[in-house]
PDB file with one MODEL, atoms N, CA, C and O in Angstrom:
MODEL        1
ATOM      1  N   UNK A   1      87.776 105.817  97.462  1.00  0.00           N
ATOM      2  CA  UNK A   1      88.403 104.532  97.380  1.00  0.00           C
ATOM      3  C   UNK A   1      87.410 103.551  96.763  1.00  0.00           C
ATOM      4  O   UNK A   1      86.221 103.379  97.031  1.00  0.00           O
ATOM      5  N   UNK A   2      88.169 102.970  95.898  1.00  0.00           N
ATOM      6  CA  UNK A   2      86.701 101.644  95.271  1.00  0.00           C
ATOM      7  C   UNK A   2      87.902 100.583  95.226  1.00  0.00           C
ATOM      8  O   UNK A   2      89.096 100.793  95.013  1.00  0.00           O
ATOM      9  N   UNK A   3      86.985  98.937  95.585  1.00  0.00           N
ATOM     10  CA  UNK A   3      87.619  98.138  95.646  1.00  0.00           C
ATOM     11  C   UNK A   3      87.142  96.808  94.979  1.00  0.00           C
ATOM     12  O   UNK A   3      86.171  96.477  95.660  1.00  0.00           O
ATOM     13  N   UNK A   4      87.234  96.333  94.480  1.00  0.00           N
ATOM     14  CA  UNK A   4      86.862  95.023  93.819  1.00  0.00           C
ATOM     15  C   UNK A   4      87.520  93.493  93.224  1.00  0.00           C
ATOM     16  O   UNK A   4      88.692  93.375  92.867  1.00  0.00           O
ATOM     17  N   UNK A   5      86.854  92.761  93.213  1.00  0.00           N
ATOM     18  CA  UNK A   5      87.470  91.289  92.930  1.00  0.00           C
ATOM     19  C   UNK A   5      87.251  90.468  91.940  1.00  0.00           C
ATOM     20  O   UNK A   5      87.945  89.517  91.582  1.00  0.00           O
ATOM     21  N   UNK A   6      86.075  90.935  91.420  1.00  0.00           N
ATOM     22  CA  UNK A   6      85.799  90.439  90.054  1.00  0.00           C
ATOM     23  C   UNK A   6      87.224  89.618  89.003  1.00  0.00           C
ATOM     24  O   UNK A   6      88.393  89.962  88.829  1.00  0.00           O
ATOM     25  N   UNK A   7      86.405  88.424  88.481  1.00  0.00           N
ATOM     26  CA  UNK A   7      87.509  88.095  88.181  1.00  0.00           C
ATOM     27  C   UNK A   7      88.567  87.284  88.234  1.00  0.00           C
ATOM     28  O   UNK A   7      88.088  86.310  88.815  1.00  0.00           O
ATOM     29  N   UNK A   8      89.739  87.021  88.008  1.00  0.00           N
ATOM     30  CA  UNK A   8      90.617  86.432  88.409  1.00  0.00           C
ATOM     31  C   UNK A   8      91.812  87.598  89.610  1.00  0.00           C
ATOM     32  O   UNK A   8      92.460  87.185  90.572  1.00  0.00           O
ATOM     33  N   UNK A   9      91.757  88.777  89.190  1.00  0.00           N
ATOM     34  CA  UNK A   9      92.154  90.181  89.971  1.00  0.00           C
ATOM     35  C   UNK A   9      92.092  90.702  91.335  1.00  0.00           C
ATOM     36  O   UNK A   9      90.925  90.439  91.626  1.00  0.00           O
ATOM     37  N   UNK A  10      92.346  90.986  91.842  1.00  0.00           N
ATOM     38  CA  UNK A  10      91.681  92.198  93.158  1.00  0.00           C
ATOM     39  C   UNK A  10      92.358  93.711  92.455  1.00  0.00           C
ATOM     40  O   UNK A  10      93.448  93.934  91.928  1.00  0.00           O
ATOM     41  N   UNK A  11      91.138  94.606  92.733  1.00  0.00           N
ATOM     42  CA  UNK A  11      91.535  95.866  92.167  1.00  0.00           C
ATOM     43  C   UNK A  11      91.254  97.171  92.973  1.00  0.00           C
ATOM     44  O   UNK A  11      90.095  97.349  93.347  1.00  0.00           O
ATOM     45  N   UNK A  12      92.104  98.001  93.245  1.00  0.00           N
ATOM     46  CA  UNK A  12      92.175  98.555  94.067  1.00  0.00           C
ATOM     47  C   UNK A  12      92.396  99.905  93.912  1.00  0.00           C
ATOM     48  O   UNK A  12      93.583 100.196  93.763  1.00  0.00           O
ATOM     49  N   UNK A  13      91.326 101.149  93.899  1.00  0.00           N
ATOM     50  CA  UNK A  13      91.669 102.418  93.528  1.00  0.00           C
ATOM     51  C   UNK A  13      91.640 103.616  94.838  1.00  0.00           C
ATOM     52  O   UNK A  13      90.829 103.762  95.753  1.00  0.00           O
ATOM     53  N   UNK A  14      92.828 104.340  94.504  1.00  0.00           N
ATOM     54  CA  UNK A  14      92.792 105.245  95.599  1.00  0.00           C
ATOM     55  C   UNK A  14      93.181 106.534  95.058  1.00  0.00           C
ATOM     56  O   UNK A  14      94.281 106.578  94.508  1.00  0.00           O
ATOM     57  N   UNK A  15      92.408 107.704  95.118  1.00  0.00           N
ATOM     58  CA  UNK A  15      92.555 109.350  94.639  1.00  0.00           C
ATOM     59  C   UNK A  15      92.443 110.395  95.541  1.00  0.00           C
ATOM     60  O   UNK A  15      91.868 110.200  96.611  1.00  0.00           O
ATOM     61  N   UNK A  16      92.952 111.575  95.237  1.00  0.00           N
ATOM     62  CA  UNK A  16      92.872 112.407  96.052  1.00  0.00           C
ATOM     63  C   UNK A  16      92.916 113.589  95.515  1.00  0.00           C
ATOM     64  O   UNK A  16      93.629 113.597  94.512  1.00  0.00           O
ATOM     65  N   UNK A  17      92.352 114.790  95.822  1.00  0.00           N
ATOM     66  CA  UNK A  17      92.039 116.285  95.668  1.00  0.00           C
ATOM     67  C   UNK A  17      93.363 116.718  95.187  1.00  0.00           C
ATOM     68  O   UNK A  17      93.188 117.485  94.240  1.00  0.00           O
ATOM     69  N   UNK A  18      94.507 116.563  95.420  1.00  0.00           N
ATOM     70  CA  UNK A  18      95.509 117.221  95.355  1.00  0.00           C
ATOM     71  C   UNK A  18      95.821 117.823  93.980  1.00  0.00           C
ATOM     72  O   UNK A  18      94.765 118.011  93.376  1.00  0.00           O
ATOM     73  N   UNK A  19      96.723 118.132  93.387  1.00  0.00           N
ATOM     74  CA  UNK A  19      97.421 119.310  92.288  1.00  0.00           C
ATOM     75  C   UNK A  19      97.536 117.661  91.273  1.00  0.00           C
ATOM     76  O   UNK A  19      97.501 117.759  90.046  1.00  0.00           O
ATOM     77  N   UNK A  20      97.621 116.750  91.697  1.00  0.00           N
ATOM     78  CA  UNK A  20      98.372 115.685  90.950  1.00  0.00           C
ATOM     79  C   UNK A  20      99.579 114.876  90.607  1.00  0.00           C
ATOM     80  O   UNK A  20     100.549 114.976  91.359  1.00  0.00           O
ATOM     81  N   UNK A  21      99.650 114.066  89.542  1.00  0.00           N
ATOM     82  CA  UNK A  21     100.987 113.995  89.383  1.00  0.00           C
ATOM     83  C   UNK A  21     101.214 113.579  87.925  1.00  0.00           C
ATOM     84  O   UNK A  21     100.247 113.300  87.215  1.00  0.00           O
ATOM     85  N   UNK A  22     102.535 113.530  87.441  1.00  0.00           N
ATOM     86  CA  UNK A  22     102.606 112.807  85.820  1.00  0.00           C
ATOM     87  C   UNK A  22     102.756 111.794  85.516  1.00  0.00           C
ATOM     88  O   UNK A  22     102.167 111.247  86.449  1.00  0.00           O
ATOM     89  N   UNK A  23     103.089 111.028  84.928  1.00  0.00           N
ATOM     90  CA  UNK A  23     102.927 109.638  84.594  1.00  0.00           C
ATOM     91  C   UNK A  23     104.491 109.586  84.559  1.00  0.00           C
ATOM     92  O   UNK A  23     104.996 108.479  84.377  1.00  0.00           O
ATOM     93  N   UNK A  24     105.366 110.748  84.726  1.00  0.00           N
ATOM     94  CA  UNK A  24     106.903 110.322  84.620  1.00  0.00           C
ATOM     95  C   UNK A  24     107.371 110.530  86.509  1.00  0.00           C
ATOM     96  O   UNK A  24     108.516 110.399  86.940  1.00  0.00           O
ATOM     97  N   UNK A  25     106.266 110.836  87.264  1.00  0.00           N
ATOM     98  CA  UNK A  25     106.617 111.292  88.301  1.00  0.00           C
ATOM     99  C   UNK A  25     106.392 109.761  89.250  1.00  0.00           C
ATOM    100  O   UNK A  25     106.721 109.489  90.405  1.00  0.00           O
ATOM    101  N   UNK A  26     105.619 108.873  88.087  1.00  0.00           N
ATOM    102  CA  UNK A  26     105.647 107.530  89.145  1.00  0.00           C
ATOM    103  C   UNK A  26     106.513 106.847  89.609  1.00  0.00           C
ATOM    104  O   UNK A  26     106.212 106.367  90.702  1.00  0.00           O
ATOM    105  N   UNK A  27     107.540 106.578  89.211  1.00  0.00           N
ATOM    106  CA  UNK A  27     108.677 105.989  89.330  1.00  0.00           C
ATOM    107  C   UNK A  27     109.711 106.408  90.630  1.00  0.00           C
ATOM    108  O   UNK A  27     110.335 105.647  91.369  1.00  0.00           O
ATOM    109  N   UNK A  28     109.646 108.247  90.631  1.00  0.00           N
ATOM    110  CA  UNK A  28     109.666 108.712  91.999  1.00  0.00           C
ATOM    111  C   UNK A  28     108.950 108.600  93.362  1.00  0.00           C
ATOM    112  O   UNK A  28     109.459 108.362  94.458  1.00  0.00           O
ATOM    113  N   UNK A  29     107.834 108.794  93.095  1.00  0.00           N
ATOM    114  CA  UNK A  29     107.137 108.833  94.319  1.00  0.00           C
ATOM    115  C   UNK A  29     106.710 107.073  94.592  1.00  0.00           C
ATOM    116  O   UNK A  29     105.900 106.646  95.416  1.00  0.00           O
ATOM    117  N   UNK A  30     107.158 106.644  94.065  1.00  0.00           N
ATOM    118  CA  UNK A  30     107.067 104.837  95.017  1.00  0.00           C
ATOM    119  C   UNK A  30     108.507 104.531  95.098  1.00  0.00           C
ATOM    120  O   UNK A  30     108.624 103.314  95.240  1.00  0.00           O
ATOM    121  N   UNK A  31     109.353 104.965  95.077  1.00  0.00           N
ATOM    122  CA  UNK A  31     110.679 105.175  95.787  1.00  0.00           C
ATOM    123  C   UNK A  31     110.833 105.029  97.227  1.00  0.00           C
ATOM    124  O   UNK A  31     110.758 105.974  98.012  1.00  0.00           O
ATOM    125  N   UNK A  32     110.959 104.322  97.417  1.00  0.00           N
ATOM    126  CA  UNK A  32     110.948 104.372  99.211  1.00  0.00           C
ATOM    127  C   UNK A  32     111.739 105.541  99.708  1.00  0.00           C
ATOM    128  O   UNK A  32     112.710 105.918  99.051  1.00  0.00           O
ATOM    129  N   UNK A  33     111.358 106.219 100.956  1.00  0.00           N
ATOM    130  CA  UNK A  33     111.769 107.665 101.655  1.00  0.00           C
ATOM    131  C   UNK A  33     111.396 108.791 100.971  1.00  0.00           C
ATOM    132  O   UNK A  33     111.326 109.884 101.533  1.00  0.00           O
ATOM    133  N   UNK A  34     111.107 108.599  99.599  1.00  0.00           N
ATOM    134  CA  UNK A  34     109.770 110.046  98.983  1.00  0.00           C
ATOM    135  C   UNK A  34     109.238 110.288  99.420  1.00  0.00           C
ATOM    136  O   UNK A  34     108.844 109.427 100.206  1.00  0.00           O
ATOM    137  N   UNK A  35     108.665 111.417  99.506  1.00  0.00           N
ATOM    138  CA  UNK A  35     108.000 112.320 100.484  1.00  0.00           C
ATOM    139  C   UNK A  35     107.829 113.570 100.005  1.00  0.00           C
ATOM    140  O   UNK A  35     108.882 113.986  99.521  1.00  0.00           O
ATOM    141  N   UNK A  36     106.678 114.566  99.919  1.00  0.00           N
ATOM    142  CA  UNK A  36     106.458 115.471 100.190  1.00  0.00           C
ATOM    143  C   UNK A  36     106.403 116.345 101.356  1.00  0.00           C
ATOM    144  O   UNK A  36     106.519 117.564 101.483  1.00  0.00           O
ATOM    145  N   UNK A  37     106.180 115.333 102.222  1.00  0.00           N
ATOM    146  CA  UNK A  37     106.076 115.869 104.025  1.00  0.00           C
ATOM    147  C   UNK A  37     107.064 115.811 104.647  1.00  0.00           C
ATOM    148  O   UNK A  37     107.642 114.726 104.582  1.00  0.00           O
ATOM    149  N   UNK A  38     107.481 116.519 105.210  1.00  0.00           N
ATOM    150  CA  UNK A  38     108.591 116.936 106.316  1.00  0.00           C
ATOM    151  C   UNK A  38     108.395 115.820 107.480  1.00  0.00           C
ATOM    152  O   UNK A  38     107.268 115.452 107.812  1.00  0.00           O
ATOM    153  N   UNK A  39     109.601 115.301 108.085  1.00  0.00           N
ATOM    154  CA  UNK A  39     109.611 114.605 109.734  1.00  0.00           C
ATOM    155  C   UNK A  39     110.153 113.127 109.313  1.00  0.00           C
ATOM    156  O   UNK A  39     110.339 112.784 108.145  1.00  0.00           O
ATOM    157  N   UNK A  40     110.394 112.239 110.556  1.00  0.00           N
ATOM    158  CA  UNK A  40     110.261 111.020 109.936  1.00  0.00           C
ATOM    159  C   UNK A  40     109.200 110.305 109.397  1.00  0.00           C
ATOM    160  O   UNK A  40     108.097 110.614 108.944  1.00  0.00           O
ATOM    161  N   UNK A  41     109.946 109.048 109.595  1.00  0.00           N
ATOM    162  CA  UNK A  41     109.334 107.941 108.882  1.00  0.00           C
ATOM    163  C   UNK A  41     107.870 108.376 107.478  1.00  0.00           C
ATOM    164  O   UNK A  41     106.684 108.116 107.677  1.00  0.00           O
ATOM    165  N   UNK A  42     108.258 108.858 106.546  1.00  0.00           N
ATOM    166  CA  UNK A  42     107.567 109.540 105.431  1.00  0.00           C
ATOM    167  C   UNK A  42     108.178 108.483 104.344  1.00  0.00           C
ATOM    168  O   UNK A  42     109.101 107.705 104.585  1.00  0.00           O
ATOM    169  N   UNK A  43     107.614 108.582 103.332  1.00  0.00           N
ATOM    170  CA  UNK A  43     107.588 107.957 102.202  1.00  0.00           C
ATOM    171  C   UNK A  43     107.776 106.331 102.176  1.00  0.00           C
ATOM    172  O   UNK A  43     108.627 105.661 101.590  1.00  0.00           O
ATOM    173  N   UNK A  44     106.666 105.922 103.030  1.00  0.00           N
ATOM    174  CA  UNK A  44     106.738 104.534 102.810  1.00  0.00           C
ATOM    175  C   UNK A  44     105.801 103.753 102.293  1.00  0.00           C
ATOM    176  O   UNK A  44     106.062 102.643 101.828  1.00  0.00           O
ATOM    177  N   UNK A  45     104.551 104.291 102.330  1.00  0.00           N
ATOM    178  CA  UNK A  45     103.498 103.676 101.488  1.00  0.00           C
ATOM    179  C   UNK A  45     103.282 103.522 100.171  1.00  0.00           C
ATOM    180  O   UNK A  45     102.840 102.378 100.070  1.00  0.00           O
ATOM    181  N   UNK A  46     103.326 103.914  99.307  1.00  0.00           N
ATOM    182  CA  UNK A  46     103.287 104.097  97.837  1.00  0.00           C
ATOM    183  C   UNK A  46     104.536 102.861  97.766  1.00  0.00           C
ATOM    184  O   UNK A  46     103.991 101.796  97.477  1.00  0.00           O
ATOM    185  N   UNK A  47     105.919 102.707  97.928  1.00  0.00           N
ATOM    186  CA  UNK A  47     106.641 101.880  97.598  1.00  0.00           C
ATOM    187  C   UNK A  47     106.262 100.348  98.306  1.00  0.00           C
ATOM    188  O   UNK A  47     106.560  99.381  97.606  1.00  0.00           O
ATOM    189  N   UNK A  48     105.649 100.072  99.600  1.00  0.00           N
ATOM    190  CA  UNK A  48     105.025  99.221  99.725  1.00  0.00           C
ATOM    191  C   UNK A  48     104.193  99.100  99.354  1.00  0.00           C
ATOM    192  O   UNK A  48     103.936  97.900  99.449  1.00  0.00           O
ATOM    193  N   UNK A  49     103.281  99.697  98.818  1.00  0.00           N
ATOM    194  CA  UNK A  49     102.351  99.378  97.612  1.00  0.00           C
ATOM    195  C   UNK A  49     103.015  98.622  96.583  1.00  0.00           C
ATOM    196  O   UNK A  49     103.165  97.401  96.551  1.00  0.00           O
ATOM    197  N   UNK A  50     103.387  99.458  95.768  1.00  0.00           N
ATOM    198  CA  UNK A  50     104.382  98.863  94.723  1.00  0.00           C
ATOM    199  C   UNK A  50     104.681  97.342  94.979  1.00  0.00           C
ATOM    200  O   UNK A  50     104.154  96.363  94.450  1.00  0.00           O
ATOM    201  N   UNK A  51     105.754  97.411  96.011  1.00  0.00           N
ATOM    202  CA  UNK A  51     106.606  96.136  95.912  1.00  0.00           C
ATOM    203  C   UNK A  51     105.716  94.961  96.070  1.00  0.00           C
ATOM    204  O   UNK A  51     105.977  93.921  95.466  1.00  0.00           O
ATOM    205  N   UNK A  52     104.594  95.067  96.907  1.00  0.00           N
ATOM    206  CA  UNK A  52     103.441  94.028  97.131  1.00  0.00           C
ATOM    207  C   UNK A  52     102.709  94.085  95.689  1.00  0.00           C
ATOM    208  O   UNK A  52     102.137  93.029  95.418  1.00  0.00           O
ATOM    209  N   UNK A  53     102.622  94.975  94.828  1.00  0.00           N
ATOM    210  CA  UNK A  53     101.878  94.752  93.655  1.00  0.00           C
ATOM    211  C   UNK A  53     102.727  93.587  92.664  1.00  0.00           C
ATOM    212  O   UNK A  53     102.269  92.696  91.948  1.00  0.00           O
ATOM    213  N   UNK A  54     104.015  93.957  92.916  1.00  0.00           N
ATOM    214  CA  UNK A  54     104.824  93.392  91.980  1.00  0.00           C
ATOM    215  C   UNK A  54     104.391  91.798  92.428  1.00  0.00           C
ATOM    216  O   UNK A  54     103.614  90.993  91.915  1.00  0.00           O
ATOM    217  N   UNK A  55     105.203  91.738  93.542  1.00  0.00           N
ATOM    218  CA  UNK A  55     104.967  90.323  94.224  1.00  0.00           C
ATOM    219  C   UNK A  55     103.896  89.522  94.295  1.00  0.00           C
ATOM    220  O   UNK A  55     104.208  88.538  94.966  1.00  0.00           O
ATOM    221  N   UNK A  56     102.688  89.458  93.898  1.00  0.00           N
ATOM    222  CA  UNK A  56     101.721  89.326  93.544  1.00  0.00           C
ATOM    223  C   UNK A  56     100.793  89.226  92.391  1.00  0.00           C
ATOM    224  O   UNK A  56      99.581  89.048  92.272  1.00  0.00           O
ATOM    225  N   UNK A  57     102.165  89.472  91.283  1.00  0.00           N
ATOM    226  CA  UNK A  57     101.658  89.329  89.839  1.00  0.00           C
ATOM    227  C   UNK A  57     101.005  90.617  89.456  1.00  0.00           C
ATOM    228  O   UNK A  57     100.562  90.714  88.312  1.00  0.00           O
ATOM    229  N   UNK A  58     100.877  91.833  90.471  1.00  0.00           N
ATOM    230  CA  UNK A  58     100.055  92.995  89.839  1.00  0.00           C
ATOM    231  C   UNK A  58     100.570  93.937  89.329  1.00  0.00           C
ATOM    232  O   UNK A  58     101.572  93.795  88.628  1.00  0.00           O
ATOM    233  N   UNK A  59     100.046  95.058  89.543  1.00  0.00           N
ATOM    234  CA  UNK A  59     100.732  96.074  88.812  1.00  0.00           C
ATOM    235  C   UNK A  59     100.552  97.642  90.056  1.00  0.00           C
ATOM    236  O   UNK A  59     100.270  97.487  91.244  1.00  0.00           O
ATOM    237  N   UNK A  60     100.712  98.557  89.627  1.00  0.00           N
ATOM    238  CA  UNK A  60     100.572 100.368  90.329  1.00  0.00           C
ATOM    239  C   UNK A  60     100.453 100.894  89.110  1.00  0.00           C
ATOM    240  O   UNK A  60     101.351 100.891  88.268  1.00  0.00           O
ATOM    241  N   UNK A  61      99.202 101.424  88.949  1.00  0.00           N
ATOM    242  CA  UNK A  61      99.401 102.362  87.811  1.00  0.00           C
ATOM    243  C   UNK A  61      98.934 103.917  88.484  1.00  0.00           C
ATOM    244  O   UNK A  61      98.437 103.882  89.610  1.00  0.00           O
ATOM    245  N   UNK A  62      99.106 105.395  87.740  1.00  0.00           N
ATOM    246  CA  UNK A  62      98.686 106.263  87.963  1.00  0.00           C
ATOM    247  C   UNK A  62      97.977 106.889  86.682  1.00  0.00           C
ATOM    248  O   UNK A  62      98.492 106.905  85.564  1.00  0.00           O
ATOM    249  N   UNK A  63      96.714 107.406  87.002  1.00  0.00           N
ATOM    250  CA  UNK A  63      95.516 107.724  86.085  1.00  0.00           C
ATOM    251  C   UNK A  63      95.309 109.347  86.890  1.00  0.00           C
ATOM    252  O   UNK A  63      95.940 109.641  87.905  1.00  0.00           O
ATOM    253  N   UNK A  64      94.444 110.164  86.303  1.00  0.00           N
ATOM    254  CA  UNK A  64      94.367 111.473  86.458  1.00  0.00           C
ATOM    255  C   UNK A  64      92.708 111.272  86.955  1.00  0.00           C
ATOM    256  O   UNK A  64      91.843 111.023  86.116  1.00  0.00           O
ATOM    257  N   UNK A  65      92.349 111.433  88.612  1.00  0.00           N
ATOM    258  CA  UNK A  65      91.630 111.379  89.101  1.00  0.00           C
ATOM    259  C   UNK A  65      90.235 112.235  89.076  1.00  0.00           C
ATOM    260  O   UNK A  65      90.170 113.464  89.093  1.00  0.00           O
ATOM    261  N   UNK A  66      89.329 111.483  89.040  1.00  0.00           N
ATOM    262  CA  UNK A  66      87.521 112.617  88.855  1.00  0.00           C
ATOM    263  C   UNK A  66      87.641 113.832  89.947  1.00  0.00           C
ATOM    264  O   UNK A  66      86.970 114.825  89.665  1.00  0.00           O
ATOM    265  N   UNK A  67      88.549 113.899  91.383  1.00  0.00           N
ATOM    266  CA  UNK A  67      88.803 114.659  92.097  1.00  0.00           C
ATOM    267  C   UNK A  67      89.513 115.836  91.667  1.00  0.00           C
ATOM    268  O   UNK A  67      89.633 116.926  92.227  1.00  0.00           O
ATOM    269  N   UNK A  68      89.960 115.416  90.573  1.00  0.00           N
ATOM    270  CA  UNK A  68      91.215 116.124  89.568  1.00  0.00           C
ATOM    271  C   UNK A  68      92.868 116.173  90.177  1.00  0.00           C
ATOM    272  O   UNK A  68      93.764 116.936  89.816  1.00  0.00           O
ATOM    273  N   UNK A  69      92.919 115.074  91.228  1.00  0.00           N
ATOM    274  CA  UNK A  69      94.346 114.730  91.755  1.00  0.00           C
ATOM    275  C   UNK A  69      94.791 113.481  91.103  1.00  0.00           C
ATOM    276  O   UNK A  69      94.304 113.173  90.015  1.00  0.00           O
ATOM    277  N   UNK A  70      95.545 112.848  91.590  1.00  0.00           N
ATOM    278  CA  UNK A  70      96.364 111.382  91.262  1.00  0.00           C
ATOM    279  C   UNK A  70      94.969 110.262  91.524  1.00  0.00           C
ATOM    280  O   UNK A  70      93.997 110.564  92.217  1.00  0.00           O
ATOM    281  N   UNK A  71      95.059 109.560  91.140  1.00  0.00           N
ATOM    282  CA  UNK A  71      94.328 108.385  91.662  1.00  0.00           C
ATOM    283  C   UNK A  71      95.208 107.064  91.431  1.00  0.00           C
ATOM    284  O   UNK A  71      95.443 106.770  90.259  1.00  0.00           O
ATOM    285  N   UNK A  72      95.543 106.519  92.106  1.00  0.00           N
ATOM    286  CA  UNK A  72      96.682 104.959  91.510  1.00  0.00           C
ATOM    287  C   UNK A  72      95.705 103.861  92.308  1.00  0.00           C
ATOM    288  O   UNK A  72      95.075 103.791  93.363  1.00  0.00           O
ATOM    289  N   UNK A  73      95.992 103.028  91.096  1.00  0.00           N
ATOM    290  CA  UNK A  73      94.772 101.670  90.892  1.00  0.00           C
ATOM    291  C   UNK A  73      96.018 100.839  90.821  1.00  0.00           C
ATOM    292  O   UNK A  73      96.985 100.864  90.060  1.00  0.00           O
ATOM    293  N   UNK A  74      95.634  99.960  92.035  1.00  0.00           N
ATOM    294  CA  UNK A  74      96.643  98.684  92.280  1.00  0.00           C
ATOM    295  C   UNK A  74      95.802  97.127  91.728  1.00  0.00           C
ATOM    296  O   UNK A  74      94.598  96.874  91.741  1.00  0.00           O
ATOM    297  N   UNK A  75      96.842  96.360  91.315  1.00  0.00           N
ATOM    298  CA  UNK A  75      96.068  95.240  90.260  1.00  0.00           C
ATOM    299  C   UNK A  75      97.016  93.899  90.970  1.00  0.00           C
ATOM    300  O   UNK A  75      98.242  93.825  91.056  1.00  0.00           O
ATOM    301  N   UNK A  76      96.044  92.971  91.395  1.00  0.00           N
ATOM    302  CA  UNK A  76      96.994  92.027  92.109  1.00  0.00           C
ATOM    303  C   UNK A  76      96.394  90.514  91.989  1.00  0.00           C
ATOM    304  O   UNK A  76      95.216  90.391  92.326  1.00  0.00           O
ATOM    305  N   UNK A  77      97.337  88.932  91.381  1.00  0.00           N
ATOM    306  CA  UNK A  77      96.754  88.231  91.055  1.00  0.00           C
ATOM    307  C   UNK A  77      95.515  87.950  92.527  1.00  0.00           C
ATOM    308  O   UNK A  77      95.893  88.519  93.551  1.00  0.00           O
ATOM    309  N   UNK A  78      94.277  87.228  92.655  1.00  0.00           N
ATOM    310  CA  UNK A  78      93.778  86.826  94.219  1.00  0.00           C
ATOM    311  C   UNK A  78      94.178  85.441  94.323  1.00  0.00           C
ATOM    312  O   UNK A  78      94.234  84.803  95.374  1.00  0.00           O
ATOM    313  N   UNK A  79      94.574  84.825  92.641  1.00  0.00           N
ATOM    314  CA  UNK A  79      95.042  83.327  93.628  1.00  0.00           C
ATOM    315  C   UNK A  79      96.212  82.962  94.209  1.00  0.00           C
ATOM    316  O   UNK A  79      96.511  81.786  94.416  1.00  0.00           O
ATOM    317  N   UNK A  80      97.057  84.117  94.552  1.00  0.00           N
ATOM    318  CA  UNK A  80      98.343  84.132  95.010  1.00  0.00           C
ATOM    319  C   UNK A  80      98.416  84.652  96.240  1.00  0.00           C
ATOM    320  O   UNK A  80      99.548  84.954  96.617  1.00  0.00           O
ATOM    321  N   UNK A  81      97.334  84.879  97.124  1.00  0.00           N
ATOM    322  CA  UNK A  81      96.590  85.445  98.024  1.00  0.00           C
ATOM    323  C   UNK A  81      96.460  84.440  99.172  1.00  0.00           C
ATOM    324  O   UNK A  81      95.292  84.131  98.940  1.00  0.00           O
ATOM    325  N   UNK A  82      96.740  83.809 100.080  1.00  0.00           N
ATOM    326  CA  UNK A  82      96.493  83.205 100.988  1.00  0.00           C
ATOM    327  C   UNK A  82      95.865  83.426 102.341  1.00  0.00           C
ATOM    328  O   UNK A  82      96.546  82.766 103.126  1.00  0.00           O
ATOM    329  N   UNK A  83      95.239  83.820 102.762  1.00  0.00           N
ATOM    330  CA  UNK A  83      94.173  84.503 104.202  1.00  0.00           C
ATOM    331  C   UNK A  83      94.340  83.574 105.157  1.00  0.00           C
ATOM    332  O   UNK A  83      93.781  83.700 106.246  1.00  0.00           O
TER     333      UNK A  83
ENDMDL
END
């Protein structure tokens, strides 16, 4: 995970070991209730990702990770950010 603020941005990367994914497979898997895993409450993170990226002026992208899995780098304005 690497995280940073530089900028006018907050930027936010997260990857993992896994097989991967395609750049046409993004659109699915931030779908809310996607899932690879069996049981409830599954597939909710990636689309709350998303929808908070949007809302925030940012973006979700997916890049092909140094782990050699997915890695998706979230991009979000910080002056729209209130703490």
């Amino acid at each position: 995970m690497f995280f940073t603020d530089l900028g006018d941005q907050v930027l936010i990367e997260v990857e993992d070991s896994g097989l991967g994914l395609s750049l046409d497979q993004l659109a699915v898997v931030t779908q809310q209730g996607y899932s690879t895993k069996q049981g409830e409450h599954q597939g909710i993170g990636l689309a709350l990702v998303s929808r908070y990226a949007m809302l925030y002026s940012g973006n979700l992208y997916l890049e092909e990770g140094e782990l050699g899995g997915a890695c998706f780098v979230v991009t979000f304005e910080k002056s729209l950010i209130s703490i």
